[in-house]
Backbone as CSV, one residue per row, in Angstrom:
resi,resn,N_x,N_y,N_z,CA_x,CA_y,CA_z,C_x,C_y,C_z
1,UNK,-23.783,-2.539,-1.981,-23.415,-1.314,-1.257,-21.995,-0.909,-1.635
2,UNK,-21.661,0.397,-1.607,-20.609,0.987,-2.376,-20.181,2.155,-1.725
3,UNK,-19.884,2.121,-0.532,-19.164,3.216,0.578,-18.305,4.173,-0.327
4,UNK,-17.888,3.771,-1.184,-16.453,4.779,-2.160,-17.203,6.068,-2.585
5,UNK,-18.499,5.528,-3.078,-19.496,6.559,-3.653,-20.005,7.700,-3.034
6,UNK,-20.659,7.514,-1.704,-21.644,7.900,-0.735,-20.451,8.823,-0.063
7,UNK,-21.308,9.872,0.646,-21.031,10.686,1.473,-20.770,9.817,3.442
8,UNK,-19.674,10.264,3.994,-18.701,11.542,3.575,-17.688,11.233,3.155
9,UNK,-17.283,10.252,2.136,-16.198,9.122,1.849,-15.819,10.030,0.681
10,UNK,-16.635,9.856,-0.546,-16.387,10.549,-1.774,-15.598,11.701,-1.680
11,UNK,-16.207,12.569,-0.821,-15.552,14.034,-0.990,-14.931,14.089,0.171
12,UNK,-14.688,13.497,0.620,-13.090,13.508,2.045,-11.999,12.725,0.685
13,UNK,-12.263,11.589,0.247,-10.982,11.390,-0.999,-11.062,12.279,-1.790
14,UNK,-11.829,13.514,-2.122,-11.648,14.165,-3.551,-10.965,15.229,-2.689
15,UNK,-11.005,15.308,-1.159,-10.257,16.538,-0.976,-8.327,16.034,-0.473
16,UNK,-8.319,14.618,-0.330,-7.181,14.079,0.247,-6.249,13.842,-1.183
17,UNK,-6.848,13.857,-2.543,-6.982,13.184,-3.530,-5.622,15.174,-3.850
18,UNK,-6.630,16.388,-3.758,-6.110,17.661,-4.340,-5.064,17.855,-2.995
19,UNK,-4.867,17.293,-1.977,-4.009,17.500,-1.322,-2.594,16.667,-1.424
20,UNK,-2.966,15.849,-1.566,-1.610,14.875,-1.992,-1.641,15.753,-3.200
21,UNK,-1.780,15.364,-4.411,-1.816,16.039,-5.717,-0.649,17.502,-5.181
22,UNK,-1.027,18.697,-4.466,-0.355,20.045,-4.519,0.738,19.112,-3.428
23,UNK,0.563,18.537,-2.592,2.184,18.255,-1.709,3.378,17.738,-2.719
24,UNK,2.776,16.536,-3.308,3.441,15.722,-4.132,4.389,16.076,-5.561
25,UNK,3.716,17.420,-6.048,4.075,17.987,-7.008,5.155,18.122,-7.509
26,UNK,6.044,18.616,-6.832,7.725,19.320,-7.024,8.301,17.418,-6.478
27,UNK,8.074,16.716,-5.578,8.619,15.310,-6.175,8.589,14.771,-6.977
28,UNK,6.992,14.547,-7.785,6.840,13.833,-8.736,7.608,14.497,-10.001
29,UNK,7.817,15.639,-10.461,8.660,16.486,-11.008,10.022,16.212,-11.031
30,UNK,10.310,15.813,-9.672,11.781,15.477,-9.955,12.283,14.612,-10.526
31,UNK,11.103,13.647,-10.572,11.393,11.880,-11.018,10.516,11.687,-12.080
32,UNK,10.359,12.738,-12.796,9.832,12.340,-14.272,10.608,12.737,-15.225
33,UNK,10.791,12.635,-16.359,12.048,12.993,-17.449,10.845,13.311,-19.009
34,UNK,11.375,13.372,-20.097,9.806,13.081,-20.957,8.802,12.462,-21.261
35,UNK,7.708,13.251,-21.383,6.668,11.926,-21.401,6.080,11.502,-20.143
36,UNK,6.412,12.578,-18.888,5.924,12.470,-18.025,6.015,10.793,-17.300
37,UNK,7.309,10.040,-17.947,7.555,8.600,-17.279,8.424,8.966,-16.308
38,UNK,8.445,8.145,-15.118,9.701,8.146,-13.930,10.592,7.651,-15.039
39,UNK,11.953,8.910,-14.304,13.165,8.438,-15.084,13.454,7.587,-14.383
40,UNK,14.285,6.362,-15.267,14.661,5.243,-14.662,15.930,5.504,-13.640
41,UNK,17.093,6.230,-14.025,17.865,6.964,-13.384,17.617,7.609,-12.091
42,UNK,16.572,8.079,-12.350,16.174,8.702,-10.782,15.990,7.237,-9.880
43,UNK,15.236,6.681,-10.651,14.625,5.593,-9.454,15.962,4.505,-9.194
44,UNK,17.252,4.543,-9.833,18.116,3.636,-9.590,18.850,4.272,-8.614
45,UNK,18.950,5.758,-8.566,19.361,6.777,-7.291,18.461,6.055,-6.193
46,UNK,17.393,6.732,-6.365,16.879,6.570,-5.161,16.762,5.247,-4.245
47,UNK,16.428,3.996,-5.499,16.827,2.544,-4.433,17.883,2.259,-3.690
48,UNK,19.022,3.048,-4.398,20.199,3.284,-4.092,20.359,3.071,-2.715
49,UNK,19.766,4.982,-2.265,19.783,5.679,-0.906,19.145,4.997,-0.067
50,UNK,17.982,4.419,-0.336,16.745,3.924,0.184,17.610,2.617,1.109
51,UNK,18.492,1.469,0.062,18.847,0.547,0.363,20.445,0.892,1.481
52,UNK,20.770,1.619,1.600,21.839,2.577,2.724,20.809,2.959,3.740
53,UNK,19.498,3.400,4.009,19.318,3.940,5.195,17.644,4.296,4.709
54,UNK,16.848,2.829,4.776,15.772,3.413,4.595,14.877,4.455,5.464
55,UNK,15.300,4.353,7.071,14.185,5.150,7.619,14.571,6.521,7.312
56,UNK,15.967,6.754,7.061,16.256,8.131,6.852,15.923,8.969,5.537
57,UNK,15.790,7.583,4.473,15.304,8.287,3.433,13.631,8.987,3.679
58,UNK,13.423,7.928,4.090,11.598,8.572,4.170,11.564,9.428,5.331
59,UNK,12.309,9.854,6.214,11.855,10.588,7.145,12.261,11.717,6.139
60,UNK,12.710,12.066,5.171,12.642,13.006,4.430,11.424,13.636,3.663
61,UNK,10.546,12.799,3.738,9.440,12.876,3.173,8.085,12.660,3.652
62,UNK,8.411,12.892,4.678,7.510,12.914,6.136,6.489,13.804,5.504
63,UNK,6.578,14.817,5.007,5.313,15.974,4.077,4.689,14.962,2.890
64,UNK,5.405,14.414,2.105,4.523,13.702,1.277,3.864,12.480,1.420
65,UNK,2.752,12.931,0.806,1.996,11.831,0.721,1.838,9.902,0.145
66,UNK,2.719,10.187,-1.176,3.153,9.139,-1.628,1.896,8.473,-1.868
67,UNK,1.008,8.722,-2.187,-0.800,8.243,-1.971,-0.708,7.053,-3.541
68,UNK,-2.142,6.397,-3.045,-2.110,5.616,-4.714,-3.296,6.418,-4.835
69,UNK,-2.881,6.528,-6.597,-4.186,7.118,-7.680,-5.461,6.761,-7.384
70,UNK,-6.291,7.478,-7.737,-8.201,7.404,-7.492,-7.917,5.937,-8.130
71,UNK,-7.839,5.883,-9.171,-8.252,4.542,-9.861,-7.076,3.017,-9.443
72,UNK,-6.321,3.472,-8.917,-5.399,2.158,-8.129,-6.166,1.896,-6.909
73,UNK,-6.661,3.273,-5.992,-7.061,2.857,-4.981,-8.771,2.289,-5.111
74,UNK,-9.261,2.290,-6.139,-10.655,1.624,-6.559,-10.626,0.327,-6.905
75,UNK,-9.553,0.073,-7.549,-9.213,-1.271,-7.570,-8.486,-2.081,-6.510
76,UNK,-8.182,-1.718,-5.223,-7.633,-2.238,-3.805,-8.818,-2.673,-3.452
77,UNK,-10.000,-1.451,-3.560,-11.219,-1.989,-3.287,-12.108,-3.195,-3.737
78,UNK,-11.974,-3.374,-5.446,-12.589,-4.147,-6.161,-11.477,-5.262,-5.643
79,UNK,-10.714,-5.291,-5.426,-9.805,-6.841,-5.059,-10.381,-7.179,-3.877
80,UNK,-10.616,-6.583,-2.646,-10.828,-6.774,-1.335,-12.506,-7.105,-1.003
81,UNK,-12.949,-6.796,-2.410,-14.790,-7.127,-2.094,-14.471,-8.389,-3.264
82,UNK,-13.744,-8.827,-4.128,-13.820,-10.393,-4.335,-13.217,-10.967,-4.161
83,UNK,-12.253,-10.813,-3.116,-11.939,-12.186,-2.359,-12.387,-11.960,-1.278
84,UNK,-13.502,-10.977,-0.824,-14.118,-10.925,0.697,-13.117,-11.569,1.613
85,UNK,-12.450,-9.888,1.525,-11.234,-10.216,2.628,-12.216,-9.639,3.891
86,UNK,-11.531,-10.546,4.998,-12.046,-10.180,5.960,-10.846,-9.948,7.237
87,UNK,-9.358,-10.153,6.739,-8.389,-9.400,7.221,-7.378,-9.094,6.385
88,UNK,-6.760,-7.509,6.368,-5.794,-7.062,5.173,-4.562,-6.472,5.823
89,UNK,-3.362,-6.875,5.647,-2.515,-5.739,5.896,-1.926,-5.065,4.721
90,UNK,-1.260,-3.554,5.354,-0.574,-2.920,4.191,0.419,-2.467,4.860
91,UNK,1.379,-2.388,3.915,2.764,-2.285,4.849,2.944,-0.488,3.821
92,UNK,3.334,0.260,4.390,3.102,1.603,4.148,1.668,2.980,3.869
93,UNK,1.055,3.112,5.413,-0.254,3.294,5.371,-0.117,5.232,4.903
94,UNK,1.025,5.732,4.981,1.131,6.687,4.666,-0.183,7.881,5.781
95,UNK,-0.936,8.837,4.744,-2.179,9.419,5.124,-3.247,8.771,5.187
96,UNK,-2.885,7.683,4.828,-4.333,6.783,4.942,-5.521,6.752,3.707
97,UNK,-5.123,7.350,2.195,-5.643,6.945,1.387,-6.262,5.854,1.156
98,UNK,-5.059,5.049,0.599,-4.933,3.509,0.496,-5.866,2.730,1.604
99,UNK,-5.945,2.941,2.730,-6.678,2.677,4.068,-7.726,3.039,3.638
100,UNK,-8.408,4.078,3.441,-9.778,4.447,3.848,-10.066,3.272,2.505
101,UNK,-9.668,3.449,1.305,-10.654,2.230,0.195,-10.420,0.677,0.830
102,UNK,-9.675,-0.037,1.367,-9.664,-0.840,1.883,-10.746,-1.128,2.753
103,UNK,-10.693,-0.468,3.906,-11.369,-0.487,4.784,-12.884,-0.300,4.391
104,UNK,-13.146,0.920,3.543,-14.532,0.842,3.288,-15.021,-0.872,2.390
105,UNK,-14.040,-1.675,1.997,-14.081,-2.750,1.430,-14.363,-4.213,2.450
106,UNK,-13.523,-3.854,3.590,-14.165,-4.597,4.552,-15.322,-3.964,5.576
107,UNK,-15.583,-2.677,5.345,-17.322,-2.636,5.929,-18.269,-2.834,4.835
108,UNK,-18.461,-2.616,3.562,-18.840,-3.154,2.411,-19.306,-4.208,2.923
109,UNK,-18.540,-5.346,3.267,-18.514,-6.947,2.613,-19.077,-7.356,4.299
110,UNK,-19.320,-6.864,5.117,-19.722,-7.146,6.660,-18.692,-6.565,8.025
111,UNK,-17.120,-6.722,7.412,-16.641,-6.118,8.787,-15.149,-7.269,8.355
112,UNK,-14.471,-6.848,9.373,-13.214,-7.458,9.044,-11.874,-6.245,10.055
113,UNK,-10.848,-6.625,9.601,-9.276,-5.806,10.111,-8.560,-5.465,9.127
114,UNK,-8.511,-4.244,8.894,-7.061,-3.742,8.368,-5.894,-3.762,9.379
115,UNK,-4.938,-4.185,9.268,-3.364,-3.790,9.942,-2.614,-3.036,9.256
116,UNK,-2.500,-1.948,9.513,-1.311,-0.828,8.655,-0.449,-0.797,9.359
117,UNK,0.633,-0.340,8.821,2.116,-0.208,9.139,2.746,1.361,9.010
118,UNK,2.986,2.084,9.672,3.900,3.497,8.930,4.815,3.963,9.699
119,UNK,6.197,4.224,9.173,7.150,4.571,9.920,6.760,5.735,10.461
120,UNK,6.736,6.609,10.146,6.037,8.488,10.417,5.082,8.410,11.806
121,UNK,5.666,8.813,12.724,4.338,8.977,13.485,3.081,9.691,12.838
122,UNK,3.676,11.717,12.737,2.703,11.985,12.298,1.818,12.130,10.959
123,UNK,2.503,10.797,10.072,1.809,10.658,9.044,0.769,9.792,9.344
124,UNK,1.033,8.639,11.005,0.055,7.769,11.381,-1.232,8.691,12.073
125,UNK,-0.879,9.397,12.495,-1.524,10.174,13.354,-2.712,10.947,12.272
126,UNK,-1.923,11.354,11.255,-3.289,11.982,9.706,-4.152,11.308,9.461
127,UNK,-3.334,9.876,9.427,-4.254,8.576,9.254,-5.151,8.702,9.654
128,UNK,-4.968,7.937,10.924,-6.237,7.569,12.359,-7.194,8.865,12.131
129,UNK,-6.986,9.994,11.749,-7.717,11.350,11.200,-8.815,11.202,10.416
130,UNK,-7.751,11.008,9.472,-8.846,10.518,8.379,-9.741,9.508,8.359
131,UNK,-9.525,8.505,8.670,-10.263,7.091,8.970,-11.315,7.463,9.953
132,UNK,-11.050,8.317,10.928,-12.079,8.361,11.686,-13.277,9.712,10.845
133,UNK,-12.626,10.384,10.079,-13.609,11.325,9.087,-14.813,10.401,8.708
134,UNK,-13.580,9.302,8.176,-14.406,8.399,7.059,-15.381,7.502,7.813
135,UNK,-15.742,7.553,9.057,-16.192,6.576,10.065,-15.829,5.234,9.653
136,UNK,-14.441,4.700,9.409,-13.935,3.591,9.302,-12.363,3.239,10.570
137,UNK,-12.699,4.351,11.321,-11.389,3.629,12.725,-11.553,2.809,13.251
138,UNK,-12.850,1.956,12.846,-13.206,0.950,14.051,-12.361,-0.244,13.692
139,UNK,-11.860,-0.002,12.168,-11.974,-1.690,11.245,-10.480,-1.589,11.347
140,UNK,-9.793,-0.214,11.685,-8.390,-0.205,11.132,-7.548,-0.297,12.295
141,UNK,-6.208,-0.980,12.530,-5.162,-0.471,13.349,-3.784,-0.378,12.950
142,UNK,-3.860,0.624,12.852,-2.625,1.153,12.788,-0.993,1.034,13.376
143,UNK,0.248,0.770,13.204,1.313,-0.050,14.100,2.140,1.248,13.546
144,UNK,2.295,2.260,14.374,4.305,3.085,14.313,5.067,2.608,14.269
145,UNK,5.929,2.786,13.276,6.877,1.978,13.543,7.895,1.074,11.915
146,UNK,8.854,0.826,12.198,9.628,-0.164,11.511,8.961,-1.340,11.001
147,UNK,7.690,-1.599,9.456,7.464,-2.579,9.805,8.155,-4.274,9.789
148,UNK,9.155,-4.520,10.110,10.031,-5.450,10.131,9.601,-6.052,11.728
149,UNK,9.264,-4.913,12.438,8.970,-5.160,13.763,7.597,-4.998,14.601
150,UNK,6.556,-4.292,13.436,5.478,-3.833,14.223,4.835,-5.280,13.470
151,UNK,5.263,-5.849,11.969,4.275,-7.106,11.794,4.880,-8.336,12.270
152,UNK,5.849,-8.284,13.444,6.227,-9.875,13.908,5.535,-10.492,14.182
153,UNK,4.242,-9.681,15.149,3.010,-9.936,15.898,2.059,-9.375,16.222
154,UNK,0.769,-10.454,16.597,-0.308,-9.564,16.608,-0.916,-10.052,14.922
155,UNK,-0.508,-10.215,14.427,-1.624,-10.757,12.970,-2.441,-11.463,13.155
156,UNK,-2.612,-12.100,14.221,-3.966,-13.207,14.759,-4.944,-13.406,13.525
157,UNK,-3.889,-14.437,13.051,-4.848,-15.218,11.964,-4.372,-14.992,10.252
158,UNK,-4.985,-15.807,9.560,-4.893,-15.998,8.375,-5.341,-14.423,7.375
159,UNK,-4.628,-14.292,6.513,-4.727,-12.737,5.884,-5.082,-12.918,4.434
160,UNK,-5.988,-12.374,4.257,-6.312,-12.725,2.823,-6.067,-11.619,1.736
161,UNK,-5.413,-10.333,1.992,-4.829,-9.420,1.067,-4.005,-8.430,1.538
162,UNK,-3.061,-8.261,1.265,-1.551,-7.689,1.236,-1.685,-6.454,0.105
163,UNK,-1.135,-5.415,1.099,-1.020,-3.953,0.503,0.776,-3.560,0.296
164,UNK,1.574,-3.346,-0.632,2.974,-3.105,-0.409,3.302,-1.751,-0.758
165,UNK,3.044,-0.874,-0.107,3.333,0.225,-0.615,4.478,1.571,0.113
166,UNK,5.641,0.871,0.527,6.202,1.419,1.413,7.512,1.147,0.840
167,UNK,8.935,1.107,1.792,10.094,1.107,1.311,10.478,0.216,0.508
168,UNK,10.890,0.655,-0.783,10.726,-0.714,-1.910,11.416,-1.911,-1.718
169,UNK,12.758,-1.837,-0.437,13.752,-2.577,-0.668,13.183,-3.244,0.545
170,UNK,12.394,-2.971,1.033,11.705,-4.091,1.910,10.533,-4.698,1.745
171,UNK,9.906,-4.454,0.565,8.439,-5.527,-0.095,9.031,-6.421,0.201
172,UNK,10.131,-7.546,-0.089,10.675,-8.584,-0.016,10.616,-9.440,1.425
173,UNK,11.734,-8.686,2.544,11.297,-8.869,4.084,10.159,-8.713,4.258
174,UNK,8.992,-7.806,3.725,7.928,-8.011,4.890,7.355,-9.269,4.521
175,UNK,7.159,-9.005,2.527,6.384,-9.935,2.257,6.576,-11.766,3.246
176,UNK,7.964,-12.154,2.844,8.300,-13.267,3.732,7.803,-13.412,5.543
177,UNK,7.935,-11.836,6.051,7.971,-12.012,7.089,5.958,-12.302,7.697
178,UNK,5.418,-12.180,6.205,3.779,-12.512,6.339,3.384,-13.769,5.710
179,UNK,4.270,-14.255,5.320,4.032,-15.579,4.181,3.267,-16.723,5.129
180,UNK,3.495,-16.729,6.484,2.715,-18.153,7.034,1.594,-17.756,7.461
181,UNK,1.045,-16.455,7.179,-0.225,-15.837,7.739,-1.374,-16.069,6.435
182,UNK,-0.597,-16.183,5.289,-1.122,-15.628,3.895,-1.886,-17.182,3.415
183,UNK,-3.526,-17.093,3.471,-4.213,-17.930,2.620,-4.085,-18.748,1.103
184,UNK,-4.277,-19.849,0.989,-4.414,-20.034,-0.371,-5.435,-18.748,-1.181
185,UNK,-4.740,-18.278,-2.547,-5.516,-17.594,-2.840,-5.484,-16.074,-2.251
186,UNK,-4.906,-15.928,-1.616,-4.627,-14.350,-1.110,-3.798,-13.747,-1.985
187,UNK,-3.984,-12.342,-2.048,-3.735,-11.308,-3.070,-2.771,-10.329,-2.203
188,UNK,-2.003,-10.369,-2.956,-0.659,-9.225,-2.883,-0.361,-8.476,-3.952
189,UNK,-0.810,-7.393,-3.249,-0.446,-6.017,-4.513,0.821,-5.011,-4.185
190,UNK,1.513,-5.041,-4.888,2.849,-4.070,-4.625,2.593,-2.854,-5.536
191,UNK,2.238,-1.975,-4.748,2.472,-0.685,-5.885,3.708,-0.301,-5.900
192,UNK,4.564,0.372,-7.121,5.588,0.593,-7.449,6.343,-0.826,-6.841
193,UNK,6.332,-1.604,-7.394,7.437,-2.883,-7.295,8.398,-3.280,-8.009
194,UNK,8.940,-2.417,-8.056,9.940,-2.045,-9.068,11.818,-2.640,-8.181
195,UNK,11.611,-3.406,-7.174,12.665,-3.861,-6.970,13.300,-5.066,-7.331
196,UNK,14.244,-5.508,-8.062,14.578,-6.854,-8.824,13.946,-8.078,-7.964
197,UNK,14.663,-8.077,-6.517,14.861,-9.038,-6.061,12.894,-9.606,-5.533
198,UNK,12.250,-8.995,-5.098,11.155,-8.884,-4.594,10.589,-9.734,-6.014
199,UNK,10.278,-8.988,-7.247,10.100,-9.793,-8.326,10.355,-10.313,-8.705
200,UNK,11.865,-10.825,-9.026,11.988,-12.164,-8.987,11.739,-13.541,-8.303
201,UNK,11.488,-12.986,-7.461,10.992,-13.934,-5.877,9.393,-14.398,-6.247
202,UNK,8.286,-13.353,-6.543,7.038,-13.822,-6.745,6.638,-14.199,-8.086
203,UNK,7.563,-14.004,-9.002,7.203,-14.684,-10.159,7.843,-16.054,-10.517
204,UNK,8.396,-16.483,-9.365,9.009,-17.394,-9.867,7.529,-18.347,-8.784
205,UNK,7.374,-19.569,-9.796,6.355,-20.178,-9.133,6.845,-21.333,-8.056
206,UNK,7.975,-21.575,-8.455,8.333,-22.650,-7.393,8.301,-22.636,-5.469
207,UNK,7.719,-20.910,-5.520,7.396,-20.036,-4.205,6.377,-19.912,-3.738
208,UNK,5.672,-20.356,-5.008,3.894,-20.530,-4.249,3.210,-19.378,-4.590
209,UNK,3.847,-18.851,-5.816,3.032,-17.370,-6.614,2.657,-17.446,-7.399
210,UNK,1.491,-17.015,-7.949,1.695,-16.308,-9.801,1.280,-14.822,-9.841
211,UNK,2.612,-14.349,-10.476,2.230,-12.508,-10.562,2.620,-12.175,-12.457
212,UNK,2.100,-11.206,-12.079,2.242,-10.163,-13.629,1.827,-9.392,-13.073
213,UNK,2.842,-8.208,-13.714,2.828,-6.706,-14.087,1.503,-5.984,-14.425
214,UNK,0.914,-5.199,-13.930,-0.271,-4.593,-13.687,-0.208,-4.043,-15.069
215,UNK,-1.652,-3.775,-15.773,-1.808,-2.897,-17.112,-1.686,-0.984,-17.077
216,UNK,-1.698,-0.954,-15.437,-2.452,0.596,-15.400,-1.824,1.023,-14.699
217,UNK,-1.708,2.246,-14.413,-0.754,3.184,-13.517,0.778,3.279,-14.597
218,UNK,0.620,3.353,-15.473,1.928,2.495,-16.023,2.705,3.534,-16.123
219,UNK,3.963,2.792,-15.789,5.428,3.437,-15.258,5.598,3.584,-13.917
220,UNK,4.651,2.873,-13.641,4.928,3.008,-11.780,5.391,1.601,-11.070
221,UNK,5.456,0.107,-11.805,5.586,-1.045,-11.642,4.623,-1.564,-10.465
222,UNK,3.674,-1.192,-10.725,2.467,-2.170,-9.751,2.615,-3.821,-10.635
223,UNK,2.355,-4.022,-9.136,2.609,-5.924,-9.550,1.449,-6.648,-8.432
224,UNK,0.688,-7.421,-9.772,-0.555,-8.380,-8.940,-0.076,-9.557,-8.780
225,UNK,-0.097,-10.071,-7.363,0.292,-11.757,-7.252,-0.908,-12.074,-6.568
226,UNK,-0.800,-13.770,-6.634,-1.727,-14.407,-5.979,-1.091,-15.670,-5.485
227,UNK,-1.095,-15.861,-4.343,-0.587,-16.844,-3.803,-1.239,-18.473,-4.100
228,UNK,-0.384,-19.221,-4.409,-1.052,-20.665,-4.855,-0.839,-21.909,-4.233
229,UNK,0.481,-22.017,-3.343,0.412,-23.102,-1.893,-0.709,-23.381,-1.581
């Protein structure tokens, strides 16, 4: 069974898919240089700002979407139906892209919990929207909020895949702040992980990781780990 495919999933992402796409536009523009790669420059600005005052940076961007690609978010899915996760968090749930393939990954596989995280109220609020379009609100909950503070508690139980797609300079804190929840064998995906310290941290194995640099999306620094404790 393949929820991604089937109605009303398909064409609620092909329409969330042209909506991010026209919001996103004039950002992604700003932070590309030739060749359509993020300038590196931009992105050393922006960790910059980010690392001075993250909620303020993103409350700037409360309109965008920040979504992952059709084909990143197909593969959240293909990760989450083989390691039959049956609880996931993601720490930046945004509109709930990223969410709805997840989630259709744990009704797929029998049932399970997403835990999302998003600073934005009413980007949480699009969410819970969408998810409930997708008839997947049952599997998901959603936390407002700082997640430094909405994942202290409440994870009840062992987590078998990790979503990082939120303030870059905090992949690092959350990741740690989920590390005694996290299974042998659990999967952590950082899209855009492009922060030194965070990667240096999971590639080094003496931490209980092994990661490499994703093949696809490229120029965006997605990074696959797998936990090995």
């Amino acid at each position: 069974m393949d929820s991604l495919t089937t109605a009303p999933i398909v064409e609620l992402l092909e329409q969330l898919f042209r909506k991010a796409e026209a919001a996103d536009r004039p950002l992604h523009e700003a932070f590309v240089g030739e060749g359509e790669k993020i300038s590196a420059e931009h992105m050393r600005t922006f960790l910059d700002e980010e690392a001075k005052d993250y909620q303020a940076t993103y409350r700037t961007l409360a309109g965008n979407y920040l979504n992952v690609s059709p084909e990143f978010g197909k593969f959240l899915y293909m990760c989450a139906r083989t390691r039959k996760a049956t609880r996931i968090v993601e720490f930046g749930t945004s509109f709930g892209v990223s969410a709805i393939h997840l989630a259709c990954a744990l009704r797929d596989s029998g049932g399970g919990q997403l835990i999302g995280t998003e600073l934005e109220a009413t980007k949480a609020a699009a969410a819970r929207d969408n998810l409930a379009a997708a008839g997947l609100a049952d599997l998901v909950d959603i936390r407002v909020g700082d997640a430094l503070e909405t994942l202290k508690e409440g994870i009840s139980g062992d987590v078998d895949l990790v979503h990082l797609d939120g303030a870059f300079n905090l992949y690092l804190p959350v990741l740690k702040l989920l590390e005694p929840h996290l299974k042998a064998g659990a999967l952590v995906i950082g899209e855009n992980a492009i922060e030194p310290a965070y990667l240096d941290y999971v590639r080094d194995p003496r931490n209980g990781y092994l990661s490499v640099a994703m093949p696809f999306d490229a120029g965006r620094g997605n990074e696959f780990t797998v936990v090995t404790r």
